[in-house]
MIBA-471864 format. One line per field, with one value per atom (N, C-alpha, C, O): residue number from 0; residue in one letter; chain; atom name; x, z, y. Coordinates in pm, whole numbers, plus 50000, padded with zeros to 5 digits. Each point is the difference from the previous one (the first is absolute). Layout:
<mibas>
num: (NUM;...);
residuo: (a;...);
cadena: (A;...);
atomo: (CA;...);
X: (X;...);
Z: (Z;...);
Y: (Y;...);
</mibas>
This chain:
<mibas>
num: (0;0;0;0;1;1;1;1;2;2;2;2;3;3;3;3;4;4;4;4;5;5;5;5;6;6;6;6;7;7;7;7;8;8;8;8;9;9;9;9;10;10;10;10;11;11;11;11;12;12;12;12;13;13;13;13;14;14;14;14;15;15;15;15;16;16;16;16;17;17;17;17;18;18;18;18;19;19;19;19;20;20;20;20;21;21;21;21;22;22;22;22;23;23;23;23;24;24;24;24;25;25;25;25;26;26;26;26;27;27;27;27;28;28;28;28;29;29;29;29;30;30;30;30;31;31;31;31;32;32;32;32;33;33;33;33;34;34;34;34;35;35;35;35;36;36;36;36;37;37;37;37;38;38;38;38;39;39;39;39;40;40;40;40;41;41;41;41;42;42;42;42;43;43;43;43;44;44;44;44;45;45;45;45;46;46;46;46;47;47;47;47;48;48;48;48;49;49;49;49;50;50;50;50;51;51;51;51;52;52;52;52;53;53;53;53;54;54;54;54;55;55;55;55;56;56;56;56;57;57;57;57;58;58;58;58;59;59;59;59;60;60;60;60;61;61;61;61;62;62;62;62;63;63;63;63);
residuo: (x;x;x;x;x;x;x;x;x;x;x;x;x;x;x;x;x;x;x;x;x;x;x;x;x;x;x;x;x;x;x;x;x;x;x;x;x;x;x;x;x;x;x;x;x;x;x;x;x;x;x;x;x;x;x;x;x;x;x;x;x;x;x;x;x;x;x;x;x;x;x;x;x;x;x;x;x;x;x;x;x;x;x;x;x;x;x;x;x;x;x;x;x;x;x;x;x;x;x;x;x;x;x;x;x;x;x;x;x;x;x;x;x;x;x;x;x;x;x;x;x;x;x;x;x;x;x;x;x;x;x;x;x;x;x;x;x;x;x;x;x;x;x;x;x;x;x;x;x;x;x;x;x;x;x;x;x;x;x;x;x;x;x;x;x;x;x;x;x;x;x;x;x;x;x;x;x;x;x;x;x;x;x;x;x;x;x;x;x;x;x;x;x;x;x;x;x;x;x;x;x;x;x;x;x;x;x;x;x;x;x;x;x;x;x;x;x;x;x;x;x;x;x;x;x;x;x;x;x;x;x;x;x;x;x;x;x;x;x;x;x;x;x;x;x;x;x;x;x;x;x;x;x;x;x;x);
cadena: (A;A;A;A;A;A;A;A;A;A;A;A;A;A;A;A;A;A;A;A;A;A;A;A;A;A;A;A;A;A;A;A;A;A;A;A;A;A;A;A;A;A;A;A;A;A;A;A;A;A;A;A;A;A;A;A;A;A;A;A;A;A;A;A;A;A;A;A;A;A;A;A;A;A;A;A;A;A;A;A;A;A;A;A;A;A;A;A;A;A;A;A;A;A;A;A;A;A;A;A;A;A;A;A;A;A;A;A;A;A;A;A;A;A;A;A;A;A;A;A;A;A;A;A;A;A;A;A;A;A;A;A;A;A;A;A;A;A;A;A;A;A;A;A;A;A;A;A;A;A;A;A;A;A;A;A;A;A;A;A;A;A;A;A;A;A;A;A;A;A;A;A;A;A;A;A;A;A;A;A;A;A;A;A;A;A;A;A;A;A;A;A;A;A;A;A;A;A;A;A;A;A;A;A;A;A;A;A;A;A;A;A;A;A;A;A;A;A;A;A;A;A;A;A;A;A;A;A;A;A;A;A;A;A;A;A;A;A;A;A;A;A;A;A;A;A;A;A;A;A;A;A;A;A;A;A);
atomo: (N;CA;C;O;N;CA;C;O;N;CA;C;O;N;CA;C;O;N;CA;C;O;N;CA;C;O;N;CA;C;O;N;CA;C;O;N;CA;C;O;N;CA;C;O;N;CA;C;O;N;CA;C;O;N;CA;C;O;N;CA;C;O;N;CA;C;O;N;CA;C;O;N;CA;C;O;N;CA;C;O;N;CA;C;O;N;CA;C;O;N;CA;C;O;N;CA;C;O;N;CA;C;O;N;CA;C;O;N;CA;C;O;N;CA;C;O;N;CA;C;O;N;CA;C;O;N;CA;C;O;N;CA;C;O;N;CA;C;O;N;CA;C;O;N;CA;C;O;N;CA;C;O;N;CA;C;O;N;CA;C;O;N;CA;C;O;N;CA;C;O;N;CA;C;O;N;CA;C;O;N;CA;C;O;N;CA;C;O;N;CA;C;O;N;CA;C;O;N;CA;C;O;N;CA;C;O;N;CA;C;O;N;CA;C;O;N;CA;C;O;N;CA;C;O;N;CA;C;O;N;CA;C;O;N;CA;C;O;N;CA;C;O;N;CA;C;O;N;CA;C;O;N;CA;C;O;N;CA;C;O;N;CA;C;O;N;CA;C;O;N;CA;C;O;N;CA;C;O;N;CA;C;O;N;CA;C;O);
X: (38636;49862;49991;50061;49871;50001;49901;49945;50053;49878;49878;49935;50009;49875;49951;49878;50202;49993;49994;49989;50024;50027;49856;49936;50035;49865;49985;49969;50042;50018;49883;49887;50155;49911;49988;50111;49810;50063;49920;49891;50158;49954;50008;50115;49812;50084;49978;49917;50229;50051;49992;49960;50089;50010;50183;50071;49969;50146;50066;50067;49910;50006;50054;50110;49774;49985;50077;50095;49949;50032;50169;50073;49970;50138;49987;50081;49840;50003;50013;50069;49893;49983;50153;50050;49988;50149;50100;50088;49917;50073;49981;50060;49861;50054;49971;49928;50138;50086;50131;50082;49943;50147;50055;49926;50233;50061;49936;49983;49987;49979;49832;49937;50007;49841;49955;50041;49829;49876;49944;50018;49860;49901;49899;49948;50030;49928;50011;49912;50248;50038;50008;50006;49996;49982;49798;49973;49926;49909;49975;49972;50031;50042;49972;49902;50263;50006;49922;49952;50033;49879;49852;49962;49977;49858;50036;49921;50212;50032;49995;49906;50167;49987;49884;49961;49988;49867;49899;49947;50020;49977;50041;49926;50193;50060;49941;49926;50075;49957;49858;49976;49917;49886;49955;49891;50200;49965;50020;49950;50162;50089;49881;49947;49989;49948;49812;49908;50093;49828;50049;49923;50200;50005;50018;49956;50097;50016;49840;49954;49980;49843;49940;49943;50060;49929;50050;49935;50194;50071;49905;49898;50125;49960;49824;49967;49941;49877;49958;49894;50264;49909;49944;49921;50147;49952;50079;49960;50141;50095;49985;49985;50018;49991;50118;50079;49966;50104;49973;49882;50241;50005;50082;50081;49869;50056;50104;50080);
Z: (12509;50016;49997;49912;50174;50006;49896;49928;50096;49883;50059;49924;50205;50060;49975;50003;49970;49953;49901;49985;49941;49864;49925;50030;49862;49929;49871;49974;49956;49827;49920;50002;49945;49954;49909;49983;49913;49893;49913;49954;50026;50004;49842;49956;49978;49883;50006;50047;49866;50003;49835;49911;50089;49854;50013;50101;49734;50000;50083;50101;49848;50073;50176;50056;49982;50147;50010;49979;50031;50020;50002;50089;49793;50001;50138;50086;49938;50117;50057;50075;49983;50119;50071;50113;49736;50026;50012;50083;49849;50039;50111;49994;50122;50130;50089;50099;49855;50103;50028;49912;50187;50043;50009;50023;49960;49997;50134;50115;49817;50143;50013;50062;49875;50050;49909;49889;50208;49939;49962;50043;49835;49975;50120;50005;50073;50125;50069;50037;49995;50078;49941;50077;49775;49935;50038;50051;49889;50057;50120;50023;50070;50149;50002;50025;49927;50009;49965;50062;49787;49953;50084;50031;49991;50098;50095;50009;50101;50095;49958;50043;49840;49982;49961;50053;49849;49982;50143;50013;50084;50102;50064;50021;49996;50070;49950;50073;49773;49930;50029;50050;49894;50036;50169;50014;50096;50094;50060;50080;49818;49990;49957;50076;49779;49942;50063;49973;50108;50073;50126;50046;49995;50130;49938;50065;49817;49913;50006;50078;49829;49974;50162;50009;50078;50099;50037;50014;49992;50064;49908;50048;49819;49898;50060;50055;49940;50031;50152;50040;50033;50120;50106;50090;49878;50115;50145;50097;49890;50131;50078;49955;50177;50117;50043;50038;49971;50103;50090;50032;50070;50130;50087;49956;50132;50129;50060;50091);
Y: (32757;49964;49847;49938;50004;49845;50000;50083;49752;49955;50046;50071;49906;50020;50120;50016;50081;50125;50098;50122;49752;50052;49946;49899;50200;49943;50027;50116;49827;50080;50021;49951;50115;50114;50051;50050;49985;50067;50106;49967;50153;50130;50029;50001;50015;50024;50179;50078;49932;50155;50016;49925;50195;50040;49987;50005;49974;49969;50111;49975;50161;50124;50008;50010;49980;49976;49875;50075;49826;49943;50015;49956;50117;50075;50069;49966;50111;50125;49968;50069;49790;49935;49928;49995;49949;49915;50101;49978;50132;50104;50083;50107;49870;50045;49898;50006;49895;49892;50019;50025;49968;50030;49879;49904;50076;49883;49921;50040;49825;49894;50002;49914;50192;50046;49899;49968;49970;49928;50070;50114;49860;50044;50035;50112;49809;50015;50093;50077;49924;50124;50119;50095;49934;50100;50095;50109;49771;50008;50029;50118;49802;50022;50203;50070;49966;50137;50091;50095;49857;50088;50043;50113;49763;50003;50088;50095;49909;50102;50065;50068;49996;50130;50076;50103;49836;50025;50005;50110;49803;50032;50160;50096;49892;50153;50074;50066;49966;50076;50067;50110;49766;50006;50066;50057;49928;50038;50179;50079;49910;50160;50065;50081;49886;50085;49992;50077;49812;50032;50108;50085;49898;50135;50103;50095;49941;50113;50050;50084;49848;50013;50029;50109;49837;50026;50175;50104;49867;50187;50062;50050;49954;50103;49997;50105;49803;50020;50074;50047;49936;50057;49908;50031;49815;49905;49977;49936;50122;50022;50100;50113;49859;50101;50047;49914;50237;49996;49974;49997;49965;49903;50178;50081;49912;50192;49868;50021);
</mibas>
Protein backbone atom coordinates (compact mmCIF):
# COMPACT_ATOMS: atom_id res chain seq x y z
CA UNK A 1 0.00 0.00 0.00
CA UNK A 2 1.62 3.36 -0.89
CA UNK A 3 1.46 6.28 1.29
CA UNK A 4 -1.41 8.00 -0.79
CA UNK A 5 -3.28 5.14 0.25
CA UNK A 6 -2.82 4.56 3.29
CA UNK A 7 -4.82 6.45 6.18
CA UNK A 8 -4.62 5.76 9.87
CA UNK A 9 -6.94 5.12 11.90
CA UNK A 10 -7.79 3.94 14.97
CA UNK A 11 -10.51 1.60 16.18
CA UNK A 12 -10.42 0.75 19.56
CA UNK A 13 -11.16 -3.06 20.20
CA UNK A 14 -11.53 -4.93 23.27
CA UNK A 15 -8.13 -6.83 24.31
CA UNK A 16 -10.20 -9.96 23.30
CA UNK A 17 -11.03 -9.06 19.81
CA UNK A 18 -8.13 -7.82 19.15
CA UNK A 19 -6.35 -11.35 19.90
CA UNK A 20 -9.05 -12.74 17.31
CA UNK A 21 -8.13 -10.49 14.98
CA UNK A 22 -4.12 -11.01 15.05
CA UNK A 23 -4.72 -14.58 15.08
CA UNK A 24 -6.13 -14.91 11.61
CA UNK A 25 -3.39 -13.20 9.93
CA UNK A 26 -1.53 -15.34 7.89
CA UNK A 27 2.23 -15.07 7.59
CA UNK A 28 3.13 -11.74 5.57
CA UNK A 29 -0.78 -10.54 6.08
CA UNK A 30 -1.53 -6.86 6.93
CA UNK A 31 -4.00 -5.90 9.14
CA UNK A 32 -5.68 -4.28 6.16
CA UNK A 33 -5.65 -7.17 4.19
CA UNK A 34 -6.97 -9.21 6.96
CA UNK A 35 -9.93 -6.56 7.10
CA UNK A 36 -9.99 -6.26 3.47
CA UNK A 37 -11.23 -10.10 3.76
CA UNK A 38 -13.44 -9.90 6.37
CA UNK A 39 -15.87 -6.97 4.76
CA UNK A 40 -15.88 -9.56 1.59
CA UNK A 41 -16.90 -12.01 3.34
CA UNK A 42 -19.29 -10.53 5.26
CA UNK A 43 -20.56 -8.96 2.05
CA UNK A 44 -20.94 -12.59 0.36
CA UNK A 45 -22.56 -13.52 3.25
CA UNK A 46 -25.03 -10.84 3.59
CA UNK A 47 -25.92 -11.38 -0.10
CA UNK A 48 -26.24 -15.34 0.23
CA UNK A 49 -28.51 -14.91 2.99
CA UNK A 50 -30.96 -11.85 1.26
CA UNK A 51 -31.36 -14.55 -1.85
CA UNK A 52 -31.98 -17.20 0.76
CA UNK A 53 -34.77 -14.82 2.35
CA UNK A 54 -36.14 -13.82 -0.94
CA UNK A 55 -36.45 -17.91 -2.22
CA UNK A 56 -38.01 -18.70 1.20
CA UNK A 57 -40.63 -15.62 0.81
CA UNK A 58 -41.54 -16.45 -2.61
CA UNK A 59 -39.88 -13.47 -4.53
CA UNK A 60 -38.42 -15.49 -7.47
CA UNK A 61 -40.04 -16.51 -10.63
CA UNK A 62 -39.39 -19.61 -12.45
CA UNK A 63 -37.96 -18.81 -15.82
CA UNK A 64 -39.92 -22.00 -18.84
Amino acid sequence: MSAAECSTKRIPVRPRTWEELYELRKPGQTFDQVLSDMVAHEKKRRLFEDADRKMRDGHFTELE
